[in-house]
Legacy VTK file of the C-alpha trace (Angstrom):
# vtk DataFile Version 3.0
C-alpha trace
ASCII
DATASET POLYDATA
POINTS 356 float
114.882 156.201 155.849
113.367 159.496 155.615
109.680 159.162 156.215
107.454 159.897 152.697
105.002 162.624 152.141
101.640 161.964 152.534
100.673 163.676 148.662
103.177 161.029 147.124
101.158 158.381 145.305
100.521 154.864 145.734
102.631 154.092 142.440
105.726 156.346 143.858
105.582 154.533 146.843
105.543 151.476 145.415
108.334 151.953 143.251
110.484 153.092 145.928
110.217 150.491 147.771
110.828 148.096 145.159
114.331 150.312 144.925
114.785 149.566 148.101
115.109 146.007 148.491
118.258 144.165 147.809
118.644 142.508 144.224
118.160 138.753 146.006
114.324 139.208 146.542
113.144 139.712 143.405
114.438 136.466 142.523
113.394 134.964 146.213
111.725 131.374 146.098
108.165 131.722 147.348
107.531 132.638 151.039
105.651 129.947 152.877
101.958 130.796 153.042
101.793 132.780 150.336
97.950 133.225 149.262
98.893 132.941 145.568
101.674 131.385 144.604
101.830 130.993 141.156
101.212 134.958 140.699
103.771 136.110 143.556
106.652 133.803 141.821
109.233 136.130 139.918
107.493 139.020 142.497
108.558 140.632 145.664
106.438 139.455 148.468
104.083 141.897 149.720
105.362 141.994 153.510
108.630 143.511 152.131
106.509 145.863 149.630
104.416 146.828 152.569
107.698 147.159 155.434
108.692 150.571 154.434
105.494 152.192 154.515
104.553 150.743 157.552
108.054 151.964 158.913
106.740 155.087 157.662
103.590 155.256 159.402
101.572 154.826 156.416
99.276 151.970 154.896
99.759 150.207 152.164
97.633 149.444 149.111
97.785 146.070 148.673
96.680 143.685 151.727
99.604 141.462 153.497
99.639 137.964 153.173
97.616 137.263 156.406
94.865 139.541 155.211
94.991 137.788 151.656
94.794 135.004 153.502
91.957 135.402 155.808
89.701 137.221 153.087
89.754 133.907 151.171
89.260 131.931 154.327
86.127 133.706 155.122
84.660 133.753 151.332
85.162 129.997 151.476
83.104 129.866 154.975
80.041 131.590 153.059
80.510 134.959 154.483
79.585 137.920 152.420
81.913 140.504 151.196
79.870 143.089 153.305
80.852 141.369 156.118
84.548 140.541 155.780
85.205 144.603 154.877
82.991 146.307 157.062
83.326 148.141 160.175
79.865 147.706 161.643
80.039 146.367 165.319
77.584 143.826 164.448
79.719 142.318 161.692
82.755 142.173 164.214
86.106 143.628 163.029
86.980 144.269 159.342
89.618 141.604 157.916
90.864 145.179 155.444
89.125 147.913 153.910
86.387 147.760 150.340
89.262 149.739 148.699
92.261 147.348 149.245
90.305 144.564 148.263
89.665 146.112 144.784
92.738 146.907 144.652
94.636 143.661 145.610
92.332 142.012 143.382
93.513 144.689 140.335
97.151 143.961 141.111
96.458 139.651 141.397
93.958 139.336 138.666
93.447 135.212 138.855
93.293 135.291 142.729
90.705 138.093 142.323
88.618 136.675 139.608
87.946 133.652 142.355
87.225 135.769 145.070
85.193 138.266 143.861
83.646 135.038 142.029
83.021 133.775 145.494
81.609 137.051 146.732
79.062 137.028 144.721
77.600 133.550 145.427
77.614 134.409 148.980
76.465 137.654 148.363
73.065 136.205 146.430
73.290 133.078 149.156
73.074 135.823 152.022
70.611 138.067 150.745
67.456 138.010 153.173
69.058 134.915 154.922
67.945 135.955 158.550
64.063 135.866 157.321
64.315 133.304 154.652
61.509 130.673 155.435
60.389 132.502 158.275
56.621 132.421 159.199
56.481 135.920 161.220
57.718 139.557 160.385
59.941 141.210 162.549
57.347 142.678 164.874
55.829 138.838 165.004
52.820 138.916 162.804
52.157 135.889 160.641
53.320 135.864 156.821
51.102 134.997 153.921
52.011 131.774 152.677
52.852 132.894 149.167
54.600 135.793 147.551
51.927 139.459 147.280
54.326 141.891 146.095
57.239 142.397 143.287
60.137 144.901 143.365
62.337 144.866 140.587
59.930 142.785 138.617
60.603 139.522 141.718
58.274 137.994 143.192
58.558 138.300 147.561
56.796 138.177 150.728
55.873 141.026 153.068
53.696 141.256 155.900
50.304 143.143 155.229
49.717 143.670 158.652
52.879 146.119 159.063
52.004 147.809 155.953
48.741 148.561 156.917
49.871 149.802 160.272
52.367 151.998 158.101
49.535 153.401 155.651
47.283 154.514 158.969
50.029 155.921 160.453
50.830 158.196 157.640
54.041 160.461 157.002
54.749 163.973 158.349
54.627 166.428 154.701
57.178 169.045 153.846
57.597 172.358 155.041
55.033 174.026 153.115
52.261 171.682 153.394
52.784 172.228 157.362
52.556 175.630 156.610
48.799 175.760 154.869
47.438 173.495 157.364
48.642 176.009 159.564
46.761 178.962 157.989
43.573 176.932 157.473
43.874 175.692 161.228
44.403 179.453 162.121
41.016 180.603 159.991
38.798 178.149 161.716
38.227 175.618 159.230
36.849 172.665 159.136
39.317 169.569 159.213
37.365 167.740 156.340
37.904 170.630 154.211
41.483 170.685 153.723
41.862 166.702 154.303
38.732 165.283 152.355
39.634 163.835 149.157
38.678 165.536 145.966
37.343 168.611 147.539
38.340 172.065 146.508
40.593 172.898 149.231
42.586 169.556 150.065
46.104 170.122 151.429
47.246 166.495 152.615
45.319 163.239 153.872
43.262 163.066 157.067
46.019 160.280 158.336
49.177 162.735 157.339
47.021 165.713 159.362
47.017 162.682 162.328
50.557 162.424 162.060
51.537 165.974 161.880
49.559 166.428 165.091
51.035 163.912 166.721
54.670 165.371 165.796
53.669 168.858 166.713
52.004 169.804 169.814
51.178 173.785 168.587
49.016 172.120 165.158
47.841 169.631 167.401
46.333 172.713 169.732
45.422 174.335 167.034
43.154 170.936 166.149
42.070 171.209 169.368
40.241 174.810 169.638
38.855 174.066 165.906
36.869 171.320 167.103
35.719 173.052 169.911
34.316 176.266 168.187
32.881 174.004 165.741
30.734 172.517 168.443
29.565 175.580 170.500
27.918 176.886 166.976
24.604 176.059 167.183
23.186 173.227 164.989
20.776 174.467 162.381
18.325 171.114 161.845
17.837 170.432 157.907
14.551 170.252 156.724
13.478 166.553 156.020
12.473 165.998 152.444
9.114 163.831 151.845
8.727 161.938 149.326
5.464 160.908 147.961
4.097 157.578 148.355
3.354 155.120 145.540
-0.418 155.085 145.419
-1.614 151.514 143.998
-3.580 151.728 140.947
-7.168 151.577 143.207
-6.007 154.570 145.127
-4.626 156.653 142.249
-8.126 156.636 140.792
-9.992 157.419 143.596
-7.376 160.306 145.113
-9.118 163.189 143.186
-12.272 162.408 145.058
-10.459 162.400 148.338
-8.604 165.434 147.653
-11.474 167.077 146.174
-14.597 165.450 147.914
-16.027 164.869 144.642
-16.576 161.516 143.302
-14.864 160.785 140.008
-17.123 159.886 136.969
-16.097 155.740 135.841
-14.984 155.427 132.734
-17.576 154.855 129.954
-17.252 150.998 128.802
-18.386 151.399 125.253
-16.302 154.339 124.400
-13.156 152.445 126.254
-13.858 149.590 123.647
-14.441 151.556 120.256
-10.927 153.269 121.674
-9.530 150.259 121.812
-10.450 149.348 118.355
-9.735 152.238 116.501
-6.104 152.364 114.940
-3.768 154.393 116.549
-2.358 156.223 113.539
-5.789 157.550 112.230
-6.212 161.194 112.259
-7.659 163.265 115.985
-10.487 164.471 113.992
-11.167 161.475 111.997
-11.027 159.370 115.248
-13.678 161.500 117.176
-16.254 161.480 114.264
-15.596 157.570 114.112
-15.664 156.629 118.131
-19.034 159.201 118.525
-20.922 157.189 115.366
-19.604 153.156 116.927
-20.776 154.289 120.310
-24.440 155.753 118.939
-24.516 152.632 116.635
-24.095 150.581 120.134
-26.309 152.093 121.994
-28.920 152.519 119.335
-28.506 148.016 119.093
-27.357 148.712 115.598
-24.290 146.615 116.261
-22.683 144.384 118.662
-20.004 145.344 121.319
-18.078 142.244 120.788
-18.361 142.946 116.789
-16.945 147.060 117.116
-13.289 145.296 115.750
-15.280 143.934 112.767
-17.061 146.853 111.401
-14.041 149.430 112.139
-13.542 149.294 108.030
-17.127 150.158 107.314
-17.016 153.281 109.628
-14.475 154.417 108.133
-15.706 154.397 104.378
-18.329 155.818 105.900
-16.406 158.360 107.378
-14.550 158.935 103.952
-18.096 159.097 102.362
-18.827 161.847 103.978
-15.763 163.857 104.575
-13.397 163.130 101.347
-10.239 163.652 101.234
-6.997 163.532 98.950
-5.671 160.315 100.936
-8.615 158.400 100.911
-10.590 156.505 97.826
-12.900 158.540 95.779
-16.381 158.151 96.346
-19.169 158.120 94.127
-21.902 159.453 95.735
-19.299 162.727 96.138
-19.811 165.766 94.431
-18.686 165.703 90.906
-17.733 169.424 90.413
-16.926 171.660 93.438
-20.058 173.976 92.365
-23.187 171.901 92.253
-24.721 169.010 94.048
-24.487 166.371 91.040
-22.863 163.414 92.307
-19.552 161.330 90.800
-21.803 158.409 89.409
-24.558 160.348 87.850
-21.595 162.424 85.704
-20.072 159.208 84.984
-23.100 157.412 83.559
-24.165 160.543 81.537
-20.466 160.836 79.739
-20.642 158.544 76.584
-16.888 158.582 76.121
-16.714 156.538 79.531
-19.094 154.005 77.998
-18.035 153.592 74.442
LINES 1 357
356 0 1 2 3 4 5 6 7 8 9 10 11 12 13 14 15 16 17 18 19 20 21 22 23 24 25 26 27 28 29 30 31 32 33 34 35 36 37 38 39 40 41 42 43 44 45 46 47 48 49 50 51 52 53 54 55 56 57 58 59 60 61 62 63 64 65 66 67 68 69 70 71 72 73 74 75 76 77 78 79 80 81 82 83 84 85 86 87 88 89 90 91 92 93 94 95 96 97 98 99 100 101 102 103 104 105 106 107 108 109 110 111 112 113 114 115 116 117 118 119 120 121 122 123 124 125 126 127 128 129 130 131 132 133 134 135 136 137 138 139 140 141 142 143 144 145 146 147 148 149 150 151 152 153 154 155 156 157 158 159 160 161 162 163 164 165 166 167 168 169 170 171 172 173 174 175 176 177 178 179 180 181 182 183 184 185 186 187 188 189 190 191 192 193 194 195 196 197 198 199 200 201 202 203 204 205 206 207 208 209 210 211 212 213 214 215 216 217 218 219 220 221 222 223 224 225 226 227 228 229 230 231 232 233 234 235 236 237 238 239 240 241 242 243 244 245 246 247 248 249 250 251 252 253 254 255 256 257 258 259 260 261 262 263 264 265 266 267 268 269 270 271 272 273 274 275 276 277 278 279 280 281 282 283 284 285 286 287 288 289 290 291 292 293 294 295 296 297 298 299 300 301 302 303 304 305 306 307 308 309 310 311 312 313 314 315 316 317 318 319 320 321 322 323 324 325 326 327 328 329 330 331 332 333 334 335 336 337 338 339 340 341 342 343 344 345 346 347 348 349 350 351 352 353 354 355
């Protein structure tokens, strides 16, 4: 048999070796230990599809009957599909490739539909198996009892510990950000102002800077010399702001006199009392008139200090009296006329009309 080109495809190759069998096998009874029967029967078995490619030095497509039949063994053990195809040393050797079990399945549909059926389970089974229930992480720290993060919206557990460890140590940035730490490292600039957060000039975080030095021996020697011209500039001391004390209410009244060494006239107590019980929306002017006349009545004996609240409506009729105005009550003792000195009442009693 001549031996077929490697750009033939899988369907050519098939067909020709279907032409190549005799006319009894593809009405053979079913080979003993077939993986499945009831699909191979009216079929040619796969070792005689697969004999003249392998006579060929080629592979087939399909999977022989002992590979068929140890990829079901294993999915029935529990062992994921990962496993049984891959070529990892820790997963031992491959029972066939990912490809020839999608396409063996393709060719068998009902034999596929169960294992891939079975693939899954295991596969969902499987996942996270090695740390399932565990009470320590990998590097041995101790778990938190119940789930503190979600990816892809489920719930799991991960050790807070390692993460933390991992946010400290920080990542090594791109090309570029390497590049204008460099330049500020080469100015003399201060670390904090290129890694403090939120200030003008950040580049990258004080732990990525950490890291960066760490993975580069130049920046880090660059860190180096900027710390140490930083210290041999000499320290300029701030000046200290003081603040004033809180004087108690004693010694805020008597400060002018210490200040000043002049003693600070007391308050008067009658005038403090007719200020007290004066209105506060009377007029300035009206209010100094009123408080000068209350504190010469009190002094004089004319009135009482205890009785200034009482009489604070007769000093100011008084005051109105005297000094009319549009706001307040007319007075009769006031002039009648703005020219002449005859007052309200007298022009009132002399009109008839008034009267009648």
């Amino acid at each position: 048999m001549s031996k077929l080109q490697p750009h033939e495809t899988h369907r050519a190759l098939v067909g020709a070796a279907l032409d190549a069998l005799p006319p009894p096998l593809h009405v053979k009874a079913i080979c003993k230990g077939c993986p499945h029967p009831a699909e191979c029967k009216g079929k040619p078995c796969l070792n005689d599809i697969a004999r003249p490619l392998l006579e060929a030095n080629a592979f087939s497509r399909l999977m022989l009957p002992a590979q068929a039949r140890g990829v079901e063994a294993a999915l029935r053990e529990g062992k994921s599909l990962q496993t049984i195809t891959s070529s990892l040393v820790r997963h031992g050797a491959a029972v066939c490739t990912p490809s020839k079990f999608k396409y063996h399945c393709a060719a068998y549909p009902a034999w596929g539909a169960e294992m891939k059926a079975l693939a899954d389970t295991n596969s969902r089974f499987n996942k996270g198996k090695g740390r399932r229930g565990g009470t320590h992480c990998q590097r041995g720290h101790e778990l938190p009892t119940e789930p503190n993060a979600l990816r892809y919206g489920k719930p799991y557990t991960k050790c807070s510990i390692c993460q933390k460890m991992a946010w400290d140590r920080g990542h090594i940035p791109n090309e570029e950000i390497i590049g204008r730490v460099m330049v500020q490292l080469l100015l003399k600039r201060p670390i904090s102002s290129f890694t403090a957060g939120g200030s003008l000039g950040f580049i990258t975080s004080h732990k990525n800077f950490i890291a960066m030095c760490r993975a580069y021996p130049e920046i880090d020697a660059l860190r180096l010399a900027v710390i140490e011209s930083h210290r041999a500039k000499p320290k300029v001391k701030k000046a200290r702001k003081v603040r004033a004390r809180k004087l108690p209410s004693d010694d805020r009244s008597n400060l002018q006199a210490r200040l000043t060494g002049v003693i600070a006239a007391q308050p008067d107590p009658i005038h403090s009392a007719t200020e007290a019980a004066l209105p506060r929306n009377l007029p300035s002017e009206m209010r100094r008139v009123i408080v000068n006349d209350m504190w010469v009545a009190v002094k004089e004996g004319a009135i009482a200090l205890d009785d200034l609240p009482k009489a604070v409506n007769d000093f100011k009729a008084s005051y109105n009296r005297v000094f009319p105005s549009k706001y307040a009550p007319p007075s009769v003792d006031a002039p009648a006329f703005r020219e002449g000195a005859t007052p309200l009442i007298e022009a009132i009693s002399e009109s008839e009309g008034l009267w009648a």
